[in-house]
C-alpha positions in Angstrom: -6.6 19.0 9.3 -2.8 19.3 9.5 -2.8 19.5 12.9 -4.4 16.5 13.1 -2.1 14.9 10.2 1.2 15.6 12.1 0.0 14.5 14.9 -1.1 11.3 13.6 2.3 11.0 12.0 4.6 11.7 14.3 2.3 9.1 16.5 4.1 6.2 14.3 7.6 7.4 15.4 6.2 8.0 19.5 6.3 3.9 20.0 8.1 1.3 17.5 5.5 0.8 15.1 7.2 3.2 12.4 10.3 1.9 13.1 9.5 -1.8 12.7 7.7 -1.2 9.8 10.0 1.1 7.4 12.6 -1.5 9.2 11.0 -4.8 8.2 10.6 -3.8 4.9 13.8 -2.9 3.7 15.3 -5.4 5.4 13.4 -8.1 3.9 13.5 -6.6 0.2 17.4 -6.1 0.6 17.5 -10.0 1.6 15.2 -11.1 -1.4 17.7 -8.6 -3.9 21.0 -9.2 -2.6 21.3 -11.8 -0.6 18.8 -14.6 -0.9 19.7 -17.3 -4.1 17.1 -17.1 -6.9 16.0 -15.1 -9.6 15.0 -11.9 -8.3 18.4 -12.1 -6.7 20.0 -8.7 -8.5 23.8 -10.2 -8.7 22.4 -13.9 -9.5 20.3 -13.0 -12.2 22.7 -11.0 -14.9 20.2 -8.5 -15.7 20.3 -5.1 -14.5 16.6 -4.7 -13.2 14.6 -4.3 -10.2 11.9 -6.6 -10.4 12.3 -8.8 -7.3 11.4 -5.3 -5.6 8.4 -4.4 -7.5 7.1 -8.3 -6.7 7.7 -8.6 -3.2 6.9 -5.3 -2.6 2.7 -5.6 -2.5 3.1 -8.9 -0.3 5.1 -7.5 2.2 2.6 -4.2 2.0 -0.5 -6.7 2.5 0.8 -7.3 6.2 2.8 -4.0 7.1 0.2 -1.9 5.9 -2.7 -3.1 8.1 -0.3 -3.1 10.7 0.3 0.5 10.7 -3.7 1.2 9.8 -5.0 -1.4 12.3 -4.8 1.2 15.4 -5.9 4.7 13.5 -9.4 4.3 14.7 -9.4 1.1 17.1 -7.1 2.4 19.1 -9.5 6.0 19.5 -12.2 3.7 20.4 -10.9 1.5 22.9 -9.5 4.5 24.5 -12.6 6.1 24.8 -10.8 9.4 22.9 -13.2 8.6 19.4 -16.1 10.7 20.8 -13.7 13.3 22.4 -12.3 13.5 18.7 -15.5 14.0 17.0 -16.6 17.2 19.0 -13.5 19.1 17.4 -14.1 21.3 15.1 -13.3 19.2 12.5 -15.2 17.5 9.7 -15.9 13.6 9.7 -14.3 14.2 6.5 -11.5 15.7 7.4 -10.8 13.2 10.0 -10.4 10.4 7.7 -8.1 12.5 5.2 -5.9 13.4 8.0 -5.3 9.8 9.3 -5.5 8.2 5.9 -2.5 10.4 4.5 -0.2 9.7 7.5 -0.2 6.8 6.8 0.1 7.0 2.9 2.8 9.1 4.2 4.7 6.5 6.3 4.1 3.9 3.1 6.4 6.6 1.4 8.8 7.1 4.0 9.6 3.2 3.7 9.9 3.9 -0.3 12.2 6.3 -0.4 15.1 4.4 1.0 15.1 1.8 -1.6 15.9 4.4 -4.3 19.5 3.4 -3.1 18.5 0.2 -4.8 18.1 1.6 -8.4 21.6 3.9 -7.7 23.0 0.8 -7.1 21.7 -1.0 -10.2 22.3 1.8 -12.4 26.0 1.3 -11.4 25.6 -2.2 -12.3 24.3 -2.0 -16.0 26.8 -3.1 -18.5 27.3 -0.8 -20.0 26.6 1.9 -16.6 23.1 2.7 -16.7 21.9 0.3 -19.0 18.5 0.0 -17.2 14.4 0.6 -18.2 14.3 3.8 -15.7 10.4 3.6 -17.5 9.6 0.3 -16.1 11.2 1.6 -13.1 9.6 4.9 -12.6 6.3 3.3 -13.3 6.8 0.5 -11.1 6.9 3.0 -8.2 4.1 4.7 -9.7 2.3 1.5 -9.0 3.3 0.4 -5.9 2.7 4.0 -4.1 -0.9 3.3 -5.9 -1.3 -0.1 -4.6 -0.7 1.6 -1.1 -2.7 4.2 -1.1 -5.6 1.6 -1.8 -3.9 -1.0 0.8 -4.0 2.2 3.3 -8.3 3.1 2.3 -8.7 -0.6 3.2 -6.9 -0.5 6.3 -8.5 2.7 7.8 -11.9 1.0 6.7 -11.3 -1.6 8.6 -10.4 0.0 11.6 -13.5 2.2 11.8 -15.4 -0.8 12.1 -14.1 -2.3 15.4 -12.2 -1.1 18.0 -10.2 -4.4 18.4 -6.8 -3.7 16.2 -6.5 -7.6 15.6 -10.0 -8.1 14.2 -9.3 -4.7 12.3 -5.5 -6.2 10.8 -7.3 -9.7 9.8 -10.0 -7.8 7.8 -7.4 -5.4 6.3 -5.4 -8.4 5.4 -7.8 -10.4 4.0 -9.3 -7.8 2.2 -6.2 -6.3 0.5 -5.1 -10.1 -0.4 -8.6 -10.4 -2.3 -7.9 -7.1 -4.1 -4.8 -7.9 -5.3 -4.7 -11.4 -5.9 -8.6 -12.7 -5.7 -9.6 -11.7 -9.0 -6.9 -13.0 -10.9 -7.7 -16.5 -8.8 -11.6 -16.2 -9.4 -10.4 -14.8 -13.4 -9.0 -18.5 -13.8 -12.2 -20.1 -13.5 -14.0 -18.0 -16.4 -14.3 -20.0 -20.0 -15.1 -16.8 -21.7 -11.9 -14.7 -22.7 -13.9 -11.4 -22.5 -15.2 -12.4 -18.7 -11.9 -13.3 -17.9 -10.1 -9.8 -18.8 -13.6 -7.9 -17.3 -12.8 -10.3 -14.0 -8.9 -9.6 -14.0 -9.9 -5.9 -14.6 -11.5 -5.3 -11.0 -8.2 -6.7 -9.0 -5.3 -4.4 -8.4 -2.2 -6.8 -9.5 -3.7 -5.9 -13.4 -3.1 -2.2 -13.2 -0.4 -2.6 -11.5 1.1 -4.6 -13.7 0.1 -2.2 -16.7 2.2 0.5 -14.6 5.1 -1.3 -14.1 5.7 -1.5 -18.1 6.6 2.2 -17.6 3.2 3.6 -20.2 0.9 5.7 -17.3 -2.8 4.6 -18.6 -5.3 7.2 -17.5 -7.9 3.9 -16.6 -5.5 2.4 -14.5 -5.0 5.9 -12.4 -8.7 6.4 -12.6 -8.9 2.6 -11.0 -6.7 3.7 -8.2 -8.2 7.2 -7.3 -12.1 5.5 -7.6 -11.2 2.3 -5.1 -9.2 4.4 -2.9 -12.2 6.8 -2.9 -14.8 4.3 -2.5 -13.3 3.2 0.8 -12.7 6.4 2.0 -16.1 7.7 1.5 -16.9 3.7 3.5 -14.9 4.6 6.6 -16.7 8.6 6.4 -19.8 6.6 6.4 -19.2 4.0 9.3 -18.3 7.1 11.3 -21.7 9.4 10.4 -23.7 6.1 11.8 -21.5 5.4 14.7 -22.0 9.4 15.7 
């Protein structure tokens, strides 16, 4: 299985995926903090906080994230290397883990950069330091959360074609309904209790409860069972396609 990991790893940094992604996405958070007008604008905004990050962050994830998952198994089919892959001595199981974590790892490789943004931000406090390192911390809790589920989602989808564009438009659209569905369809309940039940099933409500810096047990046990479920999904789709 770590064979296999590395070698789907160092598969991002082979061709310009990796690159573009990690690339893309601090480039576009650095614009949104420090150089585009508004209020998530860190110099605009007179308060020492990261928060434009921790919003952007998930959008930019729903498209770079299916990006980098779109071609896991596609790619294996339309080369004709899937059945190859499946005679090694390897469980189905196995197989998924090893793909899914390269690229939860890449997701973290394009996180760890932007901790320059909270040393910077730290500097800027008035008095120095004067920031909720909580809210921070859990905020990056979150978000590494939110892409391990984004990444289940996106390895799903590739198992079930071996067209990368028809697996990036499900991936997509899938994360987008995760994240931001239920809070849309949550709108349209009169009763308060289905509302909060309705809000409950979307990602952008336990996120939201990690980013207040308090670590809540349900909202971990949300993330490990969803990122499970679609795991367990892309073992299936493999089993029937075998």
């Amino acid at each position: 299985m770590i064979t296999l990991l590395k070698k789907e790893f160092c598969n991002f940094f082979a061709s310009p995926m990796g690159y573009i992604v990690i690339g893309v996405f601090l480039l576009l958070t650095s614009l949104f903090l420090w150089v585009f007008p508004g209020e998530y604008n860190v110099l605009e905004s007179g308060y020492a906080n990261l928060d434009g990050l921790f919003y952007f962050a998930p959008w930019l994830y729903l498209f770079l994230v299916p990006a980098v998952t779109m071609r896991l198994f596609a790619e294996e089919k339309k080369t004709g290397t899937m059945e190859l892959l499946l005679t090694h001595p390897i469980t189905k199981l196995n197989i998924v883990l090893s793909k899914y974590f390269a690229g939860l790892l890449l997701v973290l490789f394009s996180l760890i950069p932007t901790l320059v943004y909270v040393l910077s931000v730290w500097f800027l406090g008035d008095p120095q330091g004067n920031i909720d390192m909580g809210g921070i911390w859990g905020s990056y809790i979150g978000l590494f959360f939110l892409a391990a589920i984004y990444v289940a989602i996106g390895l799903f989808a590739s198992s079930l074609t071996d067209n990368q564009i028809i697996s990036f438009i499900i991936a997509a659209v899938s994360c987008f309904f995760l994240y931001a569905g239920f809070d849309i369809v949550s709108s349209m309940a009169s009763n308060g209790g289905v509302e909060s039940f309705i809000l409950s099933l979307g990602i952008d409500a336990h996120y939201k409860s990690m980013s207040r810096g308090v670590i809540d047990s349900r909202d971990v046990i949300y993330f490990l069972v969803v990122t499970s479920f679609f795991l367990f999904m892309t073992k299936e789709v493999l089993s029937r396609k075998k």
